[in-house]
N, C-alpha and C positions, 0 to 999 in steps of 0.2 A: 554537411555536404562538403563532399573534398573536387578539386578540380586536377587533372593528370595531363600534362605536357609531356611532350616527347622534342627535345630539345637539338636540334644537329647543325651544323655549318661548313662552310669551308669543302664541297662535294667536290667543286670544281670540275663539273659535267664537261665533256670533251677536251680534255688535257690530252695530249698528243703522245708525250712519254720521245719524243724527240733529240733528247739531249745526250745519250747515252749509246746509241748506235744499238740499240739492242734486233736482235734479230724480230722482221716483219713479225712471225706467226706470236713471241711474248711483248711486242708492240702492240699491235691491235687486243689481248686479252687483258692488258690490264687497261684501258682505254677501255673494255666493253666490263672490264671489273670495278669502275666506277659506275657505270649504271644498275647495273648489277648490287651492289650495296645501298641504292635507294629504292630500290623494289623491296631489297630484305627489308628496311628498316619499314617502307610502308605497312608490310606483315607483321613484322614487332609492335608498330602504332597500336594497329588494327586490334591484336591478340592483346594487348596490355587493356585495352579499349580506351585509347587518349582522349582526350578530348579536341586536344588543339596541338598542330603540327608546327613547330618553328623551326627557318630555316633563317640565320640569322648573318648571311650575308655568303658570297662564290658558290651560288648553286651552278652557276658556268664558270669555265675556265676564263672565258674573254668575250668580248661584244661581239666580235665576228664568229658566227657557230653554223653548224648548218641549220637548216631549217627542219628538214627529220628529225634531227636530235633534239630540238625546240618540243616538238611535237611529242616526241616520246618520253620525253620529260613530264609537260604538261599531263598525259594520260597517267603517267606513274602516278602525278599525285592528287588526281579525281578518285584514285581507288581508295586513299583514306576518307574513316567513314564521319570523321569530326571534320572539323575547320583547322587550313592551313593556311600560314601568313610567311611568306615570303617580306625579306629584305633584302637589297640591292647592295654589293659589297663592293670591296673597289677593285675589286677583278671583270665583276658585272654591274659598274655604276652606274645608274638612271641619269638622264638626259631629258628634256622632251623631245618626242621625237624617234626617239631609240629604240632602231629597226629590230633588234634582239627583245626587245621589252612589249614593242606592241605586237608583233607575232606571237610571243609567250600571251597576250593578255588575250587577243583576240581567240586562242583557243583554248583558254584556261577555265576550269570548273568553275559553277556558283561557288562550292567549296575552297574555290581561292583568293582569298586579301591579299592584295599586293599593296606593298607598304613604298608608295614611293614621294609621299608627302610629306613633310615636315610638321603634323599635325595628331589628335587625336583621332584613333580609329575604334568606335564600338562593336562589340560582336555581338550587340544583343539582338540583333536581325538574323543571326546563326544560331541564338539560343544558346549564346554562353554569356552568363553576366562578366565580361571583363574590357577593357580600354587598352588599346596597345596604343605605347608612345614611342614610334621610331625615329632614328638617327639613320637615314637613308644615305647611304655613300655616292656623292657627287663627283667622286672624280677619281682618278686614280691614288692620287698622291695629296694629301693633307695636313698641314700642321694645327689643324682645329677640330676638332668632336664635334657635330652635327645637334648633341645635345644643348644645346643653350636656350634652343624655345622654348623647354620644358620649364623652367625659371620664369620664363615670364606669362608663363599660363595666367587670367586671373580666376581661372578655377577649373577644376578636373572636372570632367564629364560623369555622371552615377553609373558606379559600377561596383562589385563588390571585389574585382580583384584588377590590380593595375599594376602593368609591366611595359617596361621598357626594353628596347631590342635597337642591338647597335652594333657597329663591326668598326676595328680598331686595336689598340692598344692601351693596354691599362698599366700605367707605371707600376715597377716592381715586378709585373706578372708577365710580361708580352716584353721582348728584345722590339728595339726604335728607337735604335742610337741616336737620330737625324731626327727625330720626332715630328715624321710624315706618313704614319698614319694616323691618322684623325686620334691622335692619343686622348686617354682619359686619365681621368686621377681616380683612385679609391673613392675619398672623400665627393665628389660629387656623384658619384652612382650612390653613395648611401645617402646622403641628403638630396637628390631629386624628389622625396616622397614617392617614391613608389616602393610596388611591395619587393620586386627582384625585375633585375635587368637579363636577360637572352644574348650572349655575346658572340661574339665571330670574329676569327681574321689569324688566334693565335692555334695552330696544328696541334697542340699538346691540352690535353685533357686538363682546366681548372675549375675545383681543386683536382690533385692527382690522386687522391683516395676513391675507392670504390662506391663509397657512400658518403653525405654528406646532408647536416642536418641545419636549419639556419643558414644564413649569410643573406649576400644582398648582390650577387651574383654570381654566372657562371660560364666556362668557355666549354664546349663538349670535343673539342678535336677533330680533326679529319677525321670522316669515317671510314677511307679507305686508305693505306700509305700511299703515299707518295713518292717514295724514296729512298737512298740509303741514311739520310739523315735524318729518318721518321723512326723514332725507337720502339713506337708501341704495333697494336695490330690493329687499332680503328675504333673508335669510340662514338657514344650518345649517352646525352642524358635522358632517363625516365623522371621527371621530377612531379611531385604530389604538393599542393598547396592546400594547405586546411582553411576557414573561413578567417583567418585571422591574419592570409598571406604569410604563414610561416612555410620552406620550403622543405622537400624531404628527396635527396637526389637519390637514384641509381643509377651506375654505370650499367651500359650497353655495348657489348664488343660488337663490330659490327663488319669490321673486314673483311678481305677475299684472301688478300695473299698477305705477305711481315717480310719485311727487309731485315737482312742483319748484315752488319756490317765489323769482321773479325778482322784481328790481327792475332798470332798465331807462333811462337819459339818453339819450334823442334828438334830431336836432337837423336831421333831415334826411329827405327820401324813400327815401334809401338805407339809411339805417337799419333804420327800420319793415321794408324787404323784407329787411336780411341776419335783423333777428328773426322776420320769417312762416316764413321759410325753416330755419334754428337749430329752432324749433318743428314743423316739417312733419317734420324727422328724427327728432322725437324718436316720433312715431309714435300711433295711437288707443289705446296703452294707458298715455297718459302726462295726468296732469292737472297744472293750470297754474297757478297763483294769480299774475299780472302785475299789478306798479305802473309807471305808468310817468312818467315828471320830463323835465322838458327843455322846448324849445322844436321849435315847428316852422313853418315858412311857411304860410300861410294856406290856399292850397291842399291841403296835405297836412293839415290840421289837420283842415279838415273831412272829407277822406277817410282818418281815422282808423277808422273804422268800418266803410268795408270791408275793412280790414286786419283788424281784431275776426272778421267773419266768415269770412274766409278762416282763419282762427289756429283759429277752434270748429270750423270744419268738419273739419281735420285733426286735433284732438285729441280726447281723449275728454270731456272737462272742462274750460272755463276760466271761472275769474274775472280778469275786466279792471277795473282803477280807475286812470282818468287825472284822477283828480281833480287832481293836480298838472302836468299838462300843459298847455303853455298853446303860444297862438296868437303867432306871432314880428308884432312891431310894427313896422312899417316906416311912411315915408310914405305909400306908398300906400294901406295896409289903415288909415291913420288917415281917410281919405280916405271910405272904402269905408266906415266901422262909424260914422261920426259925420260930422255936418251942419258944412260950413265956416262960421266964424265960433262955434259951442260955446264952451263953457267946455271939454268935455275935448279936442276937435279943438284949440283954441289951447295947454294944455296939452300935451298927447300932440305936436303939432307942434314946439313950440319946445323940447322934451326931444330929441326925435328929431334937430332943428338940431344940440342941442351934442353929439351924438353918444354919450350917457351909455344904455347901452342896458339894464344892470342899471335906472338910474331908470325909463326909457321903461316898462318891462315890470312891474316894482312900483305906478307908476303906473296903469298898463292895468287892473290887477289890482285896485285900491285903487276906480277908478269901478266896474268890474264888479260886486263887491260892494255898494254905492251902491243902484246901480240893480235889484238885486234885490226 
């Protein structure tokens, strides 16, 4: 008999997307593109036939949320058809008391454990032989792991497979310079005796391989981006324990939209069209943040901008900043932007003469400012 997890974290239900000025109508969809990736992934549960759902710490963004979105929540995950165990991360850390916490409990499925004790929890009342040991996040900010009780168990409850679920950082694998998130070390996730840990808190997919056979735990990533400093397109593990607590991961893409975040030397019209075109495949569920350097001939420089429009109209998102892009200097366009006889026409002229094209262009650069 083998048992099937479906592993995810980090949802961060009602994140606003407020930081970026993005226009209302790609505000509110990727706001509603986080819900939206916990409904998919409940279908992928479902279809894979998991057994048991782990959500292993920010299924909300923050303690204050509305009470709808509470609710819509909780119904997402009555529809998986195994057992789902929720843990409290430090974006949504448990309290007693904690208005976010007992309106999620008070309409939450039998189908839902909520892990917000510092104790052993058995599922053999759901009809899964297994013990979840959680590291329930108490607060925002932490310089201690939540795991220490697990050390002083004087004995494990019978079960035939026993996991631990924690949100935090794990040295080597999780950035916590300040070591205030409940950090952990290797070495004690694999000596706690248990068979594998459920982890949360680090956005990037560990391990980063597709598959993964053994270890003694695992981080699954956001399953939706969050940003432009989110490189991937949203991840889950499918993970398979055989009776002996060996693990067996698969990755799960699980996303709605992928940020990418380009920098960009052009020097040419051919250019600008292979990136319209690079950008047209990536498709309307992709947003863009483009810099772009380089030089370009005068003609294209100024028809830089319908290129911008062409790139929006295929994307879902973009920020353009050519603030470093400049206009290629030649004689003639010395010709064209200044009065012969000038001070910078005589300048920009006789640069352009001894052929020094870095000067010509620093120069160019040097009046433009000037004349501001």
């Amino acid at each position: 008999m083998s048992l099937k997890v479906f592993h995810t974290g980090d949802l961060h239900l009602g994140m606003l997307y407020q930081n970026r000025g993005y226009p209302e109508g790609v505000r509110q969809e990727l706001v509603e593109a986080r819900f939206r990736a916990l409904d998919q992934m409940m279908e992928k549960a479902n279809r894979e036939e998991c057994h048991l759902f782990v959500i292993a710490g920010d299924l909300f963004e923050r303690l204050r949320i509305g009470e709808e979105q509470v609710l819509r929540v909780a119904r997402a995950l009555s529809r998986f058809s195994g057992v789902c165990a929720v843990l409290p991360g430090n974006h949504d850390y448990y309290t007693p008391g904690s208005s976010l916490w007992e309106t999620f409990r008070e309409h939450a499925a039998d189908n839902l454990v909520l892990l917000f004790e510092t104790r052993p929890y058995s599922l053999k009342e759901h009809g899964l032989d297994v013990a979840l040991y959680p590291a329930p996040c108490h607060a925002k900010h932490s310089g201690e792991s939540r795991m220490e009780w697990i050390f002083d168990l004087p004995e494990k409850p019978e079960a035939r497979w026993h996991f631990g679920l924690a949100h935090g950082s794990v040295e080597g694998y999780s950035p916590d310079f300040y070591q205030n998130y409940f950090p952990m070390r290797q070495e004690e996730l694999t000596s706690s005796g248990l068979h594998f840990w459920f982890l949360g808190h680090t956005h990037v997919r560990v391990p980063t391989r597709d598959e993964f056979g053994g270890g003694a735990f695992a981080y699954p990533g956001t399953p939706e981006p969050d940003g432009f400093d989110c490189r991937h397109g949203g991840s889950a593990w499918v993970i398979r324990f055989d009776d002996n607590g060996r693990a067996e991961g698969t990755a799960v893409a699980t996303g709605n939209y992928r940020f990418r975040d380009l920098e960009k030397t052009v020097s040419r019209a051919e250019d600008m069209e292979a990136l319209a075109r690079e950008l047209s495949e990536e498709g309307a569920r992709t947003l863009v943040r483009l810099k772009l350097q380089g030089t370009l001939p005068r003609e294209d420089y100024e028809n830089r901008r319908n290129w911008r429009e062409e790139m929006k109209e295929r994307l879902f998102y973009l920020e353009w900043d050519d603030a470093e892009l400049q206009m290629e200097i030649s004689r003639d366009t010395i010709g064209a932007l200044f009065p012969e006889g000038s001070f910078p026409y005589l300048l920009l002229d006789r640069l352009a003469e001894g052929g020094d094209q870095k000067a010509l262009q620093r120069a160019y650069t040097l009046i433009k400012e000037v004349k501001k």
